[in-house]
N, C-alpha and C positions, 0 to 999 in steps of 0.2 A: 832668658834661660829658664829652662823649665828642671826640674828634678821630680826622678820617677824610681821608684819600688819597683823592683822586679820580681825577686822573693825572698824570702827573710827567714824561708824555713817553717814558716808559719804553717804552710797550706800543704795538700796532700804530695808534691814534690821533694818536701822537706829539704830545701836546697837552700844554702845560704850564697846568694848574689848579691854583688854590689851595687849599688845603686849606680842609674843612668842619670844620663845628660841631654836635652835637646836645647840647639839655638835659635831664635829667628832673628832677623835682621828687617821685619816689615811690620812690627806691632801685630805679631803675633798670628799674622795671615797663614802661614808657611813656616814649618820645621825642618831644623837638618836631622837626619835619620838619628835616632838615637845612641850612642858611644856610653860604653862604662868609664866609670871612673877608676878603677881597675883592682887588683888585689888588696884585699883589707881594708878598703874601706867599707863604709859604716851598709848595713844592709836594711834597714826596716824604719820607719817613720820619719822623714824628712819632714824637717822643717825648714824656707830659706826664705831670705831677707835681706833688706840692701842697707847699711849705718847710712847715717846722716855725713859720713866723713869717705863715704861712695866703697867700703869695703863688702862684701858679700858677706852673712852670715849663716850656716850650715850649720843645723841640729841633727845628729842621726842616734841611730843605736847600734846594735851588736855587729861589732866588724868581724864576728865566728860566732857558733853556737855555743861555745863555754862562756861564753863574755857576757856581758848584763850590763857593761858600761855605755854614759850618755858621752857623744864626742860630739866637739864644736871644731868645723871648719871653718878658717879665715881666708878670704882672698880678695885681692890688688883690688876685682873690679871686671877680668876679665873672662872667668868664669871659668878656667881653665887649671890652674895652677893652686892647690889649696895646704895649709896648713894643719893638721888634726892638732887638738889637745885635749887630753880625756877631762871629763868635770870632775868625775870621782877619783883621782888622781887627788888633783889642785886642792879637790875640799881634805882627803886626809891628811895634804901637807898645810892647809890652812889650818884647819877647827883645831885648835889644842886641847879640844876634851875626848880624849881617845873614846870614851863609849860614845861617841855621836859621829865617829869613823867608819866609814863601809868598810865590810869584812873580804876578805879575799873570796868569800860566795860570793858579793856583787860583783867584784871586779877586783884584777891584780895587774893591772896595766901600767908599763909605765906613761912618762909625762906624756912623750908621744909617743905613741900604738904604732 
């Protein structure tokens, strides 16, 4: 599986799209046309990865242009089906020292976007 930017709003478009999908099924010879991953999810800087325990992991960023939060997508394995959970969420319910909390500037998401 490949993961692709389309536009994040960065560029003279200024369009927030979600990030794409492509599959191969032959080490990479040959892609299936590209598919979104559809409303709201994350639009700009993908990061992906496979755990050690065969789950996919998914780094993205702002799933709209008011947003500034980092989201971690989890999935089974099959590159399809994924879970969001925002970071800056999770860290203002962890960190117990409220000044080391993001402010609702950075984000006001809840747990899942």
């Amino acid at each position: 599986m490949c993961v692709m930017r389309v536009d994040s709003g960065e560029g003279p478009s200024m369009r927030y799209q979600p990030l794409v999908r492509s599959f191969s099924t032959d080490s990479g010879r040959t892609w299936s046309k590209p598919e979104t991953f559809g409303p709201r999810f994350a639009t700009g800087h993908p990061r992906l990865t496979r755990m050690a325990d065969g789950q996919i992991l998914l780094s993205a960023s702002q799933p709209a242009s008011t947003d500034r939060d980092l989201l971690l997508y989890l999935n089974a394995g099959d590159g399809r089906h994924w879970t969001p959970h925002s970071v800056s969420y999770w860290h203002n319910v962890l960190e117990p020292d409220p000044d080391l909390r993001f402010t609702p500037a950075v984000n006001s998401s809840p747990a899942v976007p």
